[in-house]
C-alpha positions as YAML, in Angstrom:
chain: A
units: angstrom
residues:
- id: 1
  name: UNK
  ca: [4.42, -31.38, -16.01]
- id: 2
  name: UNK
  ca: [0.81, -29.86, -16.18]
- id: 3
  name: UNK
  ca: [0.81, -25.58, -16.36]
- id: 4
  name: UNK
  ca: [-0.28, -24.49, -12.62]
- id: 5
  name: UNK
  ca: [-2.98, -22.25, -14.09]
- id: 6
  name: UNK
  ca: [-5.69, -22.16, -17.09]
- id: 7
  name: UNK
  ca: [-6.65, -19.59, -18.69]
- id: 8
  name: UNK
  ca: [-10.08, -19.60, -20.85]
- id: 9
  name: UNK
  ca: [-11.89, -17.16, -23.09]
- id: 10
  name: UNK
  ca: [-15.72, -18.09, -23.12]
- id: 11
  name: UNK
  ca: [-18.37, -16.37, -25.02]
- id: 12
  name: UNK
  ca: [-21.90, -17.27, -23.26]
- id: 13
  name: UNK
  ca: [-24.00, -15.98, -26.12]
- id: 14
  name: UNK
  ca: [-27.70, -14.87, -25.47]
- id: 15
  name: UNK
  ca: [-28.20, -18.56, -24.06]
- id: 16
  name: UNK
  ca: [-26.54, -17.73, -20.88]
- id: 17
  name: UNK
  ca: [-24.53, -19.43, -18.61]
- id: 18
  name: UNK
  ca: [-25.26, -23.21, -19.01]
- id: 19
  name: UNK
  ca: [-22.35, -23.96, -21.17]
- id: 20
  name: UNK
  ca: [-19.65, -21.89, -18.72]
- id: 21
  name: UNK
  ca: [-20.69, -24.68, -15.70]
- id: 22
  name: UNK
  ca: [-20.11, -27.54, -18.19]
- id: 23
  name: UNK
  ca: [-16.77, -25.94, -18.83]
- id: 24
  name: UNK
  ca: [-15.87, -25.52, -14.90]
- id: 25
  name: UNK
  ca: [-16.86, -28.99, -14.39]
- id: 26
  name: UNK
  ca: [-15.03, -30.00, -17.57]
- id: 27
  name: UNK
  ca: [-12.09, -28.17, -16.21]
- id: 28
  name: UNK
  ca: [-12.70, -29.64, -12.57]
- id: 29
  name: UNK
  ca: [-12.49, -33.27, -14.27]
- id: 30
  name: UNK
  ca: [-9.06, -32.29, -15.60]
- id: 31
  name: UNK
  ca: [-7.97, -31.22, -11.68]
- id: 32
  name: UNK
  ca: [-8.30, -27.66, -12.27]
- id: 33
  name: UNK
  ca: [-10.40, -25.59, -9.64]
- id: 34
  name: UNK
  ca: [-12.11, -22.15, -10.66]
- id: 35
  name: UNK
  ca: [-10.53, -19.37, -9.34]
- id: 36
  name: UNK
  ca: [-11.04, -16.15, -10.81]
- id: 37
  name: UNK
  ca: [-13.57, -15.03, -13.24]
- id: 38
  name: UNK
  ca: [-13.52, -11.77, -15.02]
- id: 39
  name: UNK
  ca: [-16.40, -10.60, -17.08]
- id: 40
  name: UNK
  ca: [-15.23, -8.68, -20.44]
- id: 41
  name: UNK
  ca: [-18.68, -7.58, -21.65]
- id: 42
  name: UNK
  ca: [-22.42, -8.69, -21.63]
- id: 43
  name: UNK
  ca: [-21.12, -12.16, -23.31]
- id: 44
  name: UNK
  ca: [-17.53, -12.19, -23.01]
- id: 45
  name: UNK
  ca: [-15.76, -13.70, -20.04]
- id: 46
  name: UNK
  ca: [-11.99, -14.98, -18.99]
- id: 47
  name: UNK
  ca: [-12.25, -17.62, -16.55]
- id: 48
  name: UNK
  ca: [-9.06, -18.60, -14.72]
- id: 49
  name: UNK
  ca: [-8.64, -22.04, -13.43]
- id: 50
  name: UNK
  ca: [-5.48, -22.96, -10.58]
- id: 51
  name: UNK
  ca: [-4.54, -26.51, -10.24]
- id: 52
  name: UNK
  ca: [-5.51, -28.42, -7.64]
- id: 53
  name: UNK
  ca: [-2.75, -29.54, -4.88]
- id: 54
  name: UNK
  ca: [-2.27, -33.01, -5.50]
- id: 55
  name: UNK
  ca: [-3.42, -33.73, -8.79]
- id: 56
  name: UNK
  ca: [-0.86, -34.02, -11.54]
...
């Protein structure tokens, strides 16, 4: 049985935010749907992903 939520620490570096939309759609691919985002500093963020109904 897959865990109904994700929970991921990303660091987005000086480069920015390129890499954390890879991960969403990474996550997205998996059946996981973005739902909360919380930013821990300039570069740190937790990004909380909920399982989509239907997908298993």
């Amino acid at each position: 049985m897959q865990k109904p939520y994700r929970v991921v620490e990303y660091d987005s570096g000086p480069k920015g935010m390129p890499g954390m939309e890879a991960l969403i759609n990474e996550k997205a691919a998996e059946g996981y749907a973005l739902h909360q985002v919380i930013e821990r500093s300039t570069y740190q963020w937790v990004l909380i992903f909920k399982r989509e109904p239907g997908r298993s």
